[in-house]
LOGUVEX-453234 format. One record per atom (N, C-alpha, C, O, CB): residue number from 0; residue in three letters; chain; atom name; x, y, z. Coordinates in nm, 2 decimals, padded with zeros to 4 digits, always signed. Glycine has a CB too. Layout:
# LOGUVEX-453234
    i   aa  ch  at       x       y       z
  NUM  ALA   A  CA       X       Y       Z
...
# end
This chain:
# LOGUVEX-453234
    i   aa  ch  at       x       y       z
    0  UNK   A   N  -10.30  -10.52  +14.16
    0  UNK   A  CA  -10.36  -10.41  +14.08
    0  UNK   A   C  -10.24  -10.32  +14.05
    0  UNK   A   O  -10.16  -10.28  +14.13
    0  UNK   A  CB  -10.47  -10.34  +14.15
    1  UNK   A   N  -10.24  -10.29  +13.93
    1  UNK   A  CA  -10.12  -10.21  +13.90
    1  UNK   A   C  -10.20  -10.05  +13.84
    1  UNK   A   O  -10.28  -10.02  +13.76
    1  UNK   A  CB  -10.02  -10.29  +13.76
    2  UNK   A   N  -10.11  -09.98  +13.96
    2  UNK   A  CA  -10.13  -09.82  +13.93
    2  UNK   A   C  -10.07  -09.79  +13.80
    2  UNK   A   O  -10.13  -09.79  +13.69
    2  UNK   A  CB  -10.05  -09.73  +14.04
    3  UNK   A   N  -09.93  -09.76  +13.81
    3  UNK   A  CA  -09.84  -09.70  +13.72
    3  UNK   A   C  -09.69  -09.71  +13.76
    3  UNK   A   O  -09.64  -09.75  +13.87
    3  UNK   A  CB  -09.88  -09.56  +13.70
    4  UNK   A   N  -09.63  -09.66  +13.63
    4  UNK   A  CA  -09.49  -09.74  +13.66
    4  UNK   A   C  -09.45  -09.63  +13.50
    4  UNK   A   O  -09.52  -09.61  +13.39
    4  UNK   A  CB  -09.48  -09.98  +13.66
    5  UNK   A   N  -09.31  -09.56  +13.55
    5  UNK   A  CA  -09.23  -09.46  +13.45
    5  UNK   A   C  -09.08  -09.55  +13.46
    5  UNK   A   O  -09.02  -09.60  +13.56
    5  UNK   A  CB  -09.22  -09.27  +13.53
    6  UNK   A   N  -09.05  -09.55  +13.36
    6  UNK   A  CA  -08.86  -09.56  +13.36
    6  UNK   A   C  -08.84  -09.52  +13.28
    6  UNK   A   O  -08.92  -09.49  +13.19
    6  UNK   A  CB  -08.77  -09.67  +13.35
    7  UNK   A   N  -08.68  -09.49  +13.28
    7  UNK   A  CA  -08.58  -09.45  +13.16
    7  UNK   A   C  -08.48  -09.51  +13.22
    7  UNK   A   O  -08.44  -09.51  +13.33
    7  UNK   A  CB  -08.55  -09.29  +13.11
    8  UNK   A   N  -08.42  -09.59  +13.08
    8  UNK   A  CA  -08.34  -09.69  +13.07
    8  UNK   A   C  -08.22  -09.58  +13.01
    8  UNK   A   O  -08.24  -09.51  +12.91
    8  UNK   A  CB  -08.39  -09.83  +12.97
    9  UNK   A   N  -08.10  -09.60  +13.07
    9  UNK   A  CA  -07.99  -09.50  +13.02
    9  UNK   A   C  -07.92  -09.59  +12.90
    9  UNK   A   O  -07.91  -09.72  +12.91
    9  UNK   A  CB  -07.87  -09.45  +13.17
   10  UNK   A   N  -07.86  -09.50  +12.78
   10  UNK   A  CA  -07.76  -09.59  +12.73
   10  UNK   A   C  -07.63  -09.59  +12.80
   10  UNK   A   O  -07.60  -09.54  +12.91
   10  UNK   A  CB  -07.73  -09.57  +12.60
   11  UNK   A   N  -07.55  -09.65  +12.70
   11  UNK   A  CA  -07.40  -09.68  +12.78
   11  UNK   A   C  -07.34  -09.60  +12.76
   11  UNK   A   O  -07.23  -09.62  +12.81
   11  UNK   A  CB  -07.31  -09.79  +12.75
   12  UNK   A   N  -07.34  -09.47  +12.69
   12  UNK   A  CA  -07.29  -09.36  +12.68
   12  UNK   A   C  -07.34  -09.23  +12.79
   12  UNK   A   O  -07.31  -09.11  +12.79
   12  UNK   A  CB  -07.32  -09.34  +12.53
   13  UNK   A   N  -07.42  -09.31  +12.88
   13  UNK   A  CA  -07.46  -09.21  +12.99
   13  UNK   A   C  -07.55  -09.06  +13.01
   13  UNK   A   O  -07.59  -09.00  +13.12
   13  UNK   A  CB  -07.36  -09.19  +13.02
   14  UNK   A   N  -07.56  -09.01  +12.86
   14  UNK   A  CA  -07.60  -08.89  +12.78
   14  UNK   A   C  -07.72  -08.94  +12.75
   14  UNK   A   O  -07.80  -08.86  +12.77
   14  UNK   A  CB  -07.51  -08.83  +12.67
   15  UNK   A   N  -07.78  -09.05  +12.69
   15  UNK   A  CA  -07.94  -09.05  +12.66
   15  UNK   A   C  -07.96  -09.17  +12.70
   15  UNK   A   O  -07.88  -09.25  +12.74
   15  UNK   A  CB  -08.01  -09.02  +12.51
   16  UNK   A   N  -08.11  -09.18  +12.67
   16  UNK   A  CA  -08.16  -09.25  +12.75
   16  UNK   A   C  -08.35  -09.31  +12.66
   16  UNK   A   O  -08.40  -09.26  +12.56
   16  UNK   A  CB  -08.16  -09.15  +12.91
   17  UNK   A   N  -08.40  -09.39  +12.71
   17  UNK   A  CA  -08.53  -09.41  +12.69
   17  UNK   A   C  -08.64  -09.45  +12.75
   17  UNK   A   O  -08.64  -09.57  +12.80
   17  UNK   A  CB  -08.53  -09.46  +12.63
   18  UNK   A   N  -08.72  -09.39  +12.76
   18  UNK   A  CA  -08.86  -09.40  +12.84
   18  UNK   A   C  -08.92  -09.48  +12.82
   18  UNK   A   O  -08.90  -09.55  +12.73
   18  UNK   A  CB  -08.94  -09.32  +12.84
   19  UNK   A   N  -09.05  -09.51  +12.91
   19  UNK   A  CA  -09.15  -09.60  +12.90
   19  UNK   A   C  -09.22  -09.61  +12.98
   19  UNK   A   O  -09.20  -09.67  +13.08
   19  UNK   A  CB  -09.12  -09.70  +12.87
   20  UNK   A   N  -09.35  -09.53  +12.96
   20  UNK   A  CA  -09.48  -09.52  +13.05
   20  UNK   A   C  -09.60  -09.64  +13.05
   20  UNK   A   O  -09.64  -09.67  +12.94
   20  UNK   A  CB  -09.56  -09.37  +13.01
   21  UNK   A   N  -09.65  -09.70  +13.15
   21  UNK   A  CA  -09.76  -09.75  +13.17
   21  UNK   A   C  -09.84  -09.74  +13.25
   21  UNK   A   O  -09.79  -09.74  +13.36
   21  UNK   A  CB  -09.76  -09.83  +13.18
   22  UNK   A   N  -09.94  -09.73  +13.25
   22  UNK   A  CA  -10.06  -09.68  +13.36
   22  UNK   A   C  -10.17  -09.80  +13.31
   22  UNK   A   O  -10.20  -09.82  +13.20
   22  UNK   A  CB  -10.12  -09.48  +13.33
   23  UNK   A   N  -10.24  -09.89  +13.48
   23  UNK   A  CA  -10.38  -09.94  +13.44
   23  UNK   A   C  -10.45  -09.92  +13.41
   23  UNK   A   O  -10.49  -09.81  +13.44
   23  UNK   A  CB  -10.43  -09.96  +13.48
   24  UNK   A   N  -10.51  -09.98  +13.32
   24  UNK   A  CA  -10.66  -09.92  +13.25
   24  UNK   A   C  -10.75  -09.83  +13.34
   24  UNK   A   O  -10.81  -09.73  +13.31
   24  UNK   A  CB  -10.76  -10.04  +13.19
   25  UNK   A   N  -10.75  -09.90  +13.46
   25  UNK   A  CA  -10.86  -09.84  +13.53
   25  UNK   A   C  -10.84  -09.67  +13.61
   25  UNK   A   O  -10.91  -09.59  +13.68
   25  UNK   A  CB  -10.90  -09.96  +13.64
   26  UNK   A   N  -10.70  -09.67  +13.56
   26  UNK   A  CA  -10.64  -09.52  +13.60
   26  UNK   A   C  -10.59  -09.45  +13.48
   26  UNK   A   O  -10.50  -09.37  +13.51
   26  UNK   A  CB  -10.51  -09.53  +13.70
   27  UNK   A   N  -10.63  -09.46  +13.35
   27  UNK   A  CA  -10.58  -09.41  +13.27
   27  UNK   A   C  -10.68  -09.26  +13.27
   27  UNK   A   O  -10.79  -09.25  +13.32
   27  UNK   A  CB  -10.58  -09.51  +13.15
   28  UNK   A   N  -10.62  -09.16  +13.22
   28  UNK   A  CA  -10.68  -09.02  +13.20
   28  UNK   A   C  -10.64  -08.94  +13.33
   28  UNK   A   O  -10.67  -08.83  +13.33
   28  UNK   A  CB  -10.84  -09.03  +13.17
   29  UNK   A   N  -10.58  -09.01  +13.43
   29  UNK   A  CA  -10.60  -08.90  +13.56
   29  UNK   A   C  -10.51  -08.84  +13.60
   29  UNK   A   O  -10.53  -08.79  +13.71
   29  UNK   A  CB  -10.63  -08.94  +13.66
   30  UNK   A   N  -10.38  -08.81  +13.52
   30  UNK   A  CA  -10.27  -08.75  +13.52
   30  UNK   A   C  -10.15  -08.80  +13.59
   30  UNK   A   O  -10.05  -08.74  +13.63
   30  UNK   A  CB  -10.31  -08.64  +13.56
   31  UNK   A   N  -10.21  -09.00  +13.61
   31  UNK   A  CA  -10.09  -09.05  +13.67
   31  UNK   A   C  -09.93  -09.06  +13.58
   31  UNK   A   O  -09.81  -09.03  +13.62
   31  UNK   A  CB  -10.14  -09.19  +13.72
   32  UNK   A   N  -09.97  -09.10  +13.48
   32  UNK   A  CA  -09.88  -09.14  +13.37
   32  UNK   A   C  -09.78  -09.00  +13.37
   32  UNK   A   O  -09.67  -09.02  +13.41
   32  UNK   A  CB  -09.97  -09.18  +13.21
   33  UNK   A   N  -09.82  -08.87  +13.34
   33  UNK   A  CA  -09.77  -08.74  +13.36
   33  UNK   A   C  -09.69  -08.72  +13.47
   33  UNK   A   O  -09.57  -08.68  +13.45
   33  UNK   A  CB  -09.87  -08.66  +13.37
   34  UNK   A   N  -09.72  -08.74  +13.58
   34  UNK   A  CA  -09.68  -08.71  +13.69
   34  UNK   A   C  -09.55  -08.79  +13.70
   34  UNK   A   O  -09.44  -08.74  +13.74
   34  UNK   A  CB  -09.79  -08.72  +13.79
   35  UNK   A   N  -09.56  -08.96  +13.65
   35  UNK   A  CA  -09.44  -09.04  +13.66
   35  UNK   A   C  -09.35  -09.01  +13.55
   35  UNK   A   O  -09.24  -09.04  +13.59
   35  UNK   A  CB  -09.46  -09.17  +13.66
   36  UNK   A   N  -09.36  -08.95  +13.45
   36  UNK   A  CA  -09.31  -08.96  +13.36
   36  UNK   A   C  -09.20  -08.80  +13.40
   36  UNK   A   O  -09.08  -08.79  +13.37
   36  UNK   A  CB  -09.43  -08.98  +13.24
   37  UNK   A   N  -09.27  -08.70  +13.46
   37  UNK   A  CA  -09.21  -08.59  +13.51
   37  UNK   A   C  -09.12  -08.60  +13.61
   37  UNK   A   O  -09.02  -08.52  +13.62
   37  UNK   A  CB  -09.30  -08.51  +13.54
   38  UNK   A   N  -09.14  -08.71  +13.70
   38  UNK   A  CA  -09.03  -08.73  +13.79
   38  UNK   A   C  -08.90  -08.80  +13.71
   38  UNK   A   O  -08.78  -08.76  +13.71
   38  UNK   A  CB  -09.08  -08.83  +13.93
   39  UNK   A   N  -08.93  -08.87  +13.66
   39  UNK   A  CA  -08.83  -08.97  +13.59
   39  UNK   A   C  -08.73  -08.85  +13.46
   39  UNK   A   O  -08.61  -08.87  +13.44
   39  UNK   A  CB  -08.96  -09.12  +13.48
   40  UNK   A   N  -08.81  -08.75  +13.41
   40  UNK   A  CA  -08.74  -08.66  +13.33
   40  UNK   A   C  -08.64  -08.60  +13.46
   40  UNK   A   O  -08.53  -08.65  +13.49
   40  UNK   A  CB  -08.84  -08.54  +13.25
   41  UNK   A   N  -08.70  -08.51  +13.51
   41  UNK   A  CA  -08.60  -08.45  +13.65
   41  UNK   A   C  -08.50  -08.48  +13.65
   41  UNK   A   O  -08.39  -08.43  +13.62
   41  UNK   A  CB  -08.62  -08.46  +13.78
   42  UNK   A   N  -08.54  -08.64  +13.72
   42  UNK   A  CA  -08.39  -08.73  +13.76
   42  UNK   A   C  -08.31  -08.75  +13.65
   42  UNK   A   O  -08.19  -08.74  +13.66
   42  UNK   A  CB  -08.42  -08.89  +13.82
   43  UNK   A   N  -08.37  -08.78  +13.54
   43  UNK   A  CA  -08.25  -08.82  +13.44
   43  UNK   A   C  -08.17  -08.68  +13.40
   43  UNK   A   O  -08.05  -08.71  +13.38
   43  UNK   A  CB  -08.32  -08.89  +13.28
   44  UNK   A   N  -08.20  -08.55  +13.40
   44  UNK   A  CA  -08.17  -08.40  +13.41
   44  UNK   A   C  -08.08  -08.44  +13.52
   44  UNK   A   O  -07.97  -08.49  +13.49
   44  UNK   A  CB  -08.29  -08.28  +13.44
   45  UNK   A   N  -08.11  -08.43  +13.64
   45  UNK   A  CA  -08.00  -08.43  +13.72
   45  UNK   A   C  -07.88  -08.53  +13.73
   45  UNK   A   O  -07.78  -08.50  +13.79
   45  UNK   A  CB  -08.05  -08.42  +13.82
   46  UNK   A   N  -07.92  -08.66  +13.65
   46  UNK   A  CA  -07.77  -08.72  +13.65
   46  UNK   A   C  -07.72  -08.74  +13.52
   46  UNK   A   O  -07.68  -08.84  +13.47
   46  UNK   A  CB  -07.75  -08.86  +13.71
   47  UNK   A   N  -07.72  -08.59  +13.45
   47  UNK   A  CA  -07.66  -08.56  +13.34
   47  UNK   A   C  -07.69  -08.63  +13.19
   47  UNK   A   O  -07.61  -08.61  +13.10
   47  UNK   A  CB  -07.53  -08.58  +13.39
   48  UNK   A   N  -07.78  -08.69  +13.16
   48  UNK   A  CA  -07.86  -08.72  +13.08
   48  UNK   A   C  -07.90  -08.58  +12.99
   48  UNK   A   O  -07.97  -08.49  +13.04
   48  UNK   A  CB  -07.94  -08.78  +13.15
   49  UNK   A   N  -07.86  -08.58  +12.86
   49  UNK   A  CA  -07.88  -08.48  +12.74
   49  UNK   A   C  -08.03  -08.49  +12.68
   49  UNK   A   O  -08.13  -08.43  +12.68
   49  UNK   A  CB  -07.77  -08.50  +12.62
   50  UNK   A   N  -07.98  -08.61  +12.63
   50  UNK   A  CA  -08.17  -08.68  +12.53
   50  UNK   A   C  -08.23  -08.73  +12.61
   50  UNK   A   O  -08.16  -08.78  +12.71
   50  UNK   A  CB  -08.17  -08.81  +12.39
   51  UNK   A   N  -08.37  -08.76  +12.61
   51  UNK   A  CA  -08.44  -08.87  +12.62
   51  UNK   A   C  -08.55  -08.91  +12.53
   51  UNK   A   O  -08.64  -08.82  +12.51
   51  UNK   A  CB  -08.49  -08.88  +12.74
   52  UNK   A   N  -08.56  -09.05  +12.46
   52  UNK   A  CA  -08.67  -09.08  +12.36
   52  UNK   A   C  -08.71  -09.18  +12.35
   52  UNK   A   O  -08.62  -09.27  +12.37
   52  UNK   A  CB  -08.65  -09.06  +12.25
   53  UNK   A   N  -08.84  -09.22  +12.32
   53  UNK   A  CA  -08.96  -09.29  +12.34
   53  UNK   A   C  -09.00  -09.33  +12.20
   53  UNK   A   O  -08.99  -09.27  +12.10
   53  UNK   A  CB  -09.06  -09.21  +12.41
   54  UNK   A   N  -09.04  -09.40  +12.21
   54  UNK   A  CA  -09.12  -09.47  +12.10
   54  UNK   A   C  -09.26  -09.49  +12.12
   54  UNK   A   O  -09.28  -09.59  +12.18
   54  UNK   A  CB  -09.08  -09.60  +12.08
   55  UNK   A   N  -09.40  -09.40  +12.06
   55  UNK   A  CA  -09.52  -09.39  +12.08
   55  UNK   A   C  -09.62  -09.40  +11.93
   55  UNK   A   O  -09.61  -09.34  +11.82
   55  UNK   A  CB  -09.53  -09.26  +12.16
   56  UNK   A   N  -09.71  -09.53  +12.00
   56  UNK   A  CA  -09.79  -09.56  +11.89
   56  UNK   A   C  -09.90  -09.43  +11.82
   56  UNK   A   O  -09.98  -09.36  +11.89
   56  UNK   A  CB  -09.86  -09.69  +11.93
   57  UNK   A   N  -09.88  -09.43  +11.71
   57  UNK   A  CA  -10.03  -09.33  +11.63
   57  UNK   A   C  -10.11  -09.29  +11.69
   57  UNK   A   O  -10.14  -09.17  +11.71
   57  UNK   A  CB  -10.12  -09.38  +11.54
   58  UNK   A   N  -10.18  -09.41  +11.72
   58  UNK   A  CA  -10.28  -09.44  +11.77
   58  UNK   A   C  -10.28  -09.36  +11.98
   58  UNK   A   O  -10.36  -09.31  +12.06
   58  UNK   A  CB  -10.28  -09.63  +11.73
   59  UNK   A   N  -10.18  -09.38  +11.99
   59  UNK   A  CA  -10.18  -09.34  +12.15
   59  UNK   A   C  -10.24  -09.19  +12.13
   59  UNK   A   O  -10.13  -09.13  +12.10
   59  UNK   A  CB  -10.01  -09.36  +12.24
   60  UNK   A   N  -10.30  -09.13  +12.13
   60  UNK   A  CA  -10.36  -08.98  +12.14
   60  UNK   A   C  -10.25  -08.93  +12.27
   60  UNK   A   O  -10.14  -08.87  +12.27
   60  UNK   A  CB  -10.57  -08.98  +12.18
   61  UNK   A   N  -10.32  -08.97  +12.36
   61  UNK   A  CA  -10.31  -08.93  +12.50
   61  UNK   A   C  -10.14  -08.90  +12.51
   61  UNK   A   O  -10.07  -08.81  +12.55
   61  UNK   A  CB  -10.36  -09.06  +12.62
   62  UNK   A   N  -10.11  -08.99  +12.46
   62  UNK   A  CA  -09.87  -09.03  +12.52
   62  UNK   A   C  -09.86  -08.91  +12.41
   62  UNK   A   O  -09.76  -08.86  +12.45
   62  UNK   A  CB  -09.73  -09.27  +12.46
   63  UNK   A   N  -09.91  -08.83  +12.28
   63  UNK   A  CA  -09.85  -08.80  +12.21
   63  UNK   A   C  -09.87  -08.65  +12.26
   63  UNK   A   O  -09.78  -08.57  +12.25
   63  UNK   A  CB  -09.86  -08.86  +12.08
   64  UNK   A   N  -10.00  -08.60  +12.33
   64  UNK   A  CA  -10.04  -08.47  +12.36
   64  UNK   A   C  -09.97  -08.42  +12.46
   64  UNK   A   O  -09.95  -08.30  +12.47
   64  UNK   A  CB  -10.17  -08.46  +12.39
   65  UNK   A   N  -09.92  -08.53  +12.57
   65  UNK   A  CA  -09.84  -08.57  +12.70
   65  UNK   A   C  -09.71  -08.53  +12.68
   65  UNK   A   O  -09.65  -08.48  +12.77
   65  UNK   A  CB  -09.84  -08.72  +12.73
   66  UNK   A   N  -09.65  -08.56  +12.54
   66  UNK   A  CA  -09.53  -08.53  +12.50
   66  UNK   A   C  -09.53  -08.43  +12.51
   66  UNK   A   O  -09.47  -08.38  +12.60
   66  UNK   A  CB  -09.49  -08.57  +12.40
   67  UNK   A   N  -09.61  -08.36  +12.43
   67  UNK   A  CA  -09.63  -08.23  +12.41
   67  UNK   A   C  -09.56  -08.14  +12.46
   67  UNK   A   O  -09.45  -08.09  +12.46
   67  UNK   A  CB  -09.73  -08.19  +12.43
   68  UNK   A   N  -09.71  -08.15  +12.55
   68  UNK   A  CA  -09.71  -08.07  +12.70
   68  UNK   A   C  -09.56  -08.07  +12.78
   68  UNK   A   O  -09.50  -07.96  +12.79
   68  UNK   A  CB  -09.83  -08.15  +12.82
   69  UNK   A   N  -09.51  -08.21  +12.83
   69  UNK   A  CA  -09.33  -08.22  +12.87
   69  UNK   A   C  -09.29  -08.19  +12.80
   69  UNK   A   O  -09.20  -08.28  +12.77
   69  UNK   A  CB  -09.25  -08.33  +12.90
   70  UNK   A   N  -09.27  -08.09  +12.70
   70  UNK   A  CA  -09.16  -08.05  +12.60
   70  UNK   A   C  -09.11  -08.14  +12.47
   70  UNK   A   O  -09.02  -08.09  +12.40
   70  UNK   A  CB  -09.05  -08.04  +12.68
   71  UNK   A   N  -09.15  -08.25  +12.45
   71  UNK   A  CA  -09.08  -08.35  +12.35
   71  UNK   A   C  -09.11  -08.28  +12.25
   71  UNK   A   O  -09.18  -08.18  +12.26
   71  UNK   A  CB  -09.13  -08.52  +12.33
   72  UNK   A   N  -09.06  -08.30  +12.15
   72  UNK   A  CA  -09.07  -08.34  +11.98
   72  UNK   A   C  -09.08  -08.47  +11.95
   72  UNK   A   O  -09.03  -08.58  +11.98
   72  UNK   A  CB  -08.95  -08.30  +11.89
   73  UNK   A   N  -09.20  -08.40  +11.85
   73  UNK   A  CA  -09.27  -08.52  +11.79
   73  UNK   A   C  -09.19  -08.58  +11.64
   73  UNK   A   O  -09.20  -08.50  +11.54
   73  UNK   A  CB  -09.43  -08.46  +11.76
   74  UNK   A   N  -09.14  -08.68  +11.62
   74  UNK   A  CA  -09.06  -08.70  +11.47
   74  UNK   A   C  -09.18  -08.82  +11.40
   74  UNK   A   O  -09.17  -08.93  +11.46
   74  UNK   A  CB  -08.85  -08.78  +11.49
   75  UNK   A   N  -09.26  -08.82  +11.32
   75  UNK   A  CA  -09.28  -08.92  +11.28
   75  UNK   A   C  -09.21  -09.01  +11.12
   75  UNK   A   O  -09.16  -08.98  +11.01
   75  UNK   A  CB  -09.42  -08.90  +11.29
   76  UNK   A   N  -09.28  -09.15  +11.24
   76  UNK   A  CA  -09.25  -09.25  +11.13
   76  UNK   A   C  -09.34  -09.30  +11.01
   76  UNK   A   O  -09.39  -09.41  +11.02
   76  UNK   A  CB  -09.21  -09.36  +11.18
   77  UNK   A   N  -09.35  -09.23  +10.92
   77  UNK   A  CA  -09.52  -09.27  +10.87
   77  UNK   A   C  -09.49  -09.47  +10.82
   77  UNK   A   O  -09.59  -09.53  +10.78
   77  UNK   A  CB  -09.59  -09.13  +10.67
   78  UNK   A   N  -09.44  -09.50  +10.82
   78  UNK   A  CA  -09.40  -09.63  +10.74
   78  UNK   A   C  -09.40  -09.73  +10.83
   78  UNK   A   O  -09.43  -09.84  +10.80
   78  UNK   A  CB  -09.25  -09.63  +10.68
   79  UNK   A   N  -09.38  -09.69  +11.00
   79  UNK   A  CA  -09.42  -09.79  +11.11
   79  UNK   A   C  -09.54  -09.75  +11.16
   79  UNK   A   O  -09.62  -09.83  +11.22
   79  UNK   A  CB  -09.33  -09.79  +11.23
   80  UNK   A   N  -09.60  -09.58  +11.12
   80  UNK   A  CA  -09.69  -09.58  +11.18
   80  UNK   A   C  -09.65  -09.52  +11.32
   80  UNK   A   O  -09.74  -09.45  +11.36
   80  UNK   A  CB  -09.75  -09.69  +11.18
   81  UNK   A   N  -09.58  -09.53  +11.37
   81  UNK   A  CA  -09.50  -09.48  +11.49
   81  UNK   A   C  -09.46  -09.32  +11.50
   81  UNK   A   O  -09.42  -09.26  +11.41
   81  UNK   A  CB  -09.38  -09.55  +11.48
   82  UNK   A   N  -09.48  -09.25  +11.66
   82  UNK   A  CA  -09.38  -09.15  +11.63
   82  UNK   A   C  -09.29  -09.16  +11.74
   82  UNK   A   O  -09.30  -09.23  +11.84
   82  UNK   A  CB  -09.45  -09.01  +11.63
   83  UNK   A   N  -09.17  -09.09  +11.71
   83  UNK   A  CA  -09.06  -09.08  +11.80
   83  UNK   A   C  -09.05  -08.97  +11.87
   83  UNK   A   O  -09.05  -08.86  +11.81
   83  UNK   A  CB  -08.95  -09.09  +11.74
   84  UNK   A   N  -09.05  -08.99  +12.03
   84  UNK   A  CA  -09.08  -08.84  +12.13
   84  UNK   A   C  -08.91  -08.83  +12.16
   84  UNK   A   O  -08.84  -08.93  +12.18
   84  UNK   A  CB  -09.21  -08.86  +12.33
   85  UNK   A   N  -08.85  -08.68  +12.16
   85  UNK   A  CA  -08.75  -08.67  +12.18
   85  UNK   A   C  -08.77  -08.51  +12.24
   85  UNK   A   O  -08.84  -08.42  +12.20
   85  UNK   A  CB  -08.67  -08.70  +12.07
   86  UNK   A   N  -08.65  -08.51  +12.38
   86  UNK   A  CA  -08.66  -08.40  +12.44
   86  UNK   A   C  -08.48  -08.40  +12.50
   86  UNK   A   O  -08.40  -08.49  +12.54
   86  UNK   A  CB  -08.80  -08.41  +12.57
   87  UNK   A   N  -08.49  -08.25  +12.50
   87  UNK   A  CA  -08.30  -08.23  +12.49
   87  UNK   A   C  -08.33  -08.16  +12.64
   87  UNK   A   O  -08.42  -08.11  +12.71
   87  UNK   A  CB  -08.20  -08.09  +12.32
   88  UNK   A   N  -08.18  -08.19  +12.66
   88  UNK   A  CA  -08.19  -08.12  +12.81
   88  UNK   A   C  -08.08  -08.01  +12.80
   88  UNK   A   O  -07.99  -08.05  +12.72
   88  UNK   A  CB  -08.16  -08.23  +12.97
   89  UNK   A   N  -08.05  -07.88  +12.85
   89  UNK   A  CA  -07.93  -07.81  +12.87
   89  UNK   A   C  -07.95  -07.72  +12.78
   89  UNK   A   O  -07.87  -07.63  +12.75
   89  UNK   A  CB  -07.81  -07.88  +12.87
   90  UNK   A   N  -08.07  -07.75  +12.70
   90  UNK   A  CA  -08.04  -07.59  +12.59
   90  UNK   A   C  -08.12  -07.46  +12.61
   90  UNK   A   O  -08.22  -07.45  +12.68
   90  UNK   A  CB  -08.09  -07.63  +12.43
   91  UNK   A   N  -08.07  -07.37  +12.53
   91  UNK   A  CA  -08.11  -07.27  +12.61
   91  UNK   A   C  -08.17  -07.20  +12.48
   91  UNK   A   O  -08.22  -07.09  +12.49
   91  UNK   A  CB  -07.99  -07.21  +12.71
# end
């Protein structure tokens, strides 16, 4: 049975990076996805990581309100249908 599971995959430039949340259906809505997604920002903050950005479907309500809330920007793609979550670290 799968709870949940957060990563961010760093690029090779060490400064950004990209996410990717999944949570079981049967745990969706309960603030697991949030919670992993918030540790995984931290850490990437603390080993010097600037950006981090995601790729979230239209359709996902939940990942885009989520964004939100963690600070992202929302960029959309109307042509994939897609939006792009992006969140800067170090600014002031």
């Amino acid at each position: 049975m799968l709870l949940g599971v957060a990563r961010i995959i760093g690029d090779a430039d060490g400064k950004t990076g990209e996410f990717a949340v999944l949570v079981g259906d049967v745990w969706q809505g309960r603030g697991i996805g949030g919670k992993l997604l918030e540790k995984c920002l931290l850490i990437a903050e603390k080993q010097g990581f600037k950006t981090v950005h995601g790729i979230v479907l239209k359709e996902n309500k939940n990942m885009l309100t989520l964004g939100k809330k963690l600070g992202f920007e929302a960029k959309r793609d109307l042509d994939a249908g897609e939006n792009r979550l992006v969140i800067h670290f170090g600014k002031s």
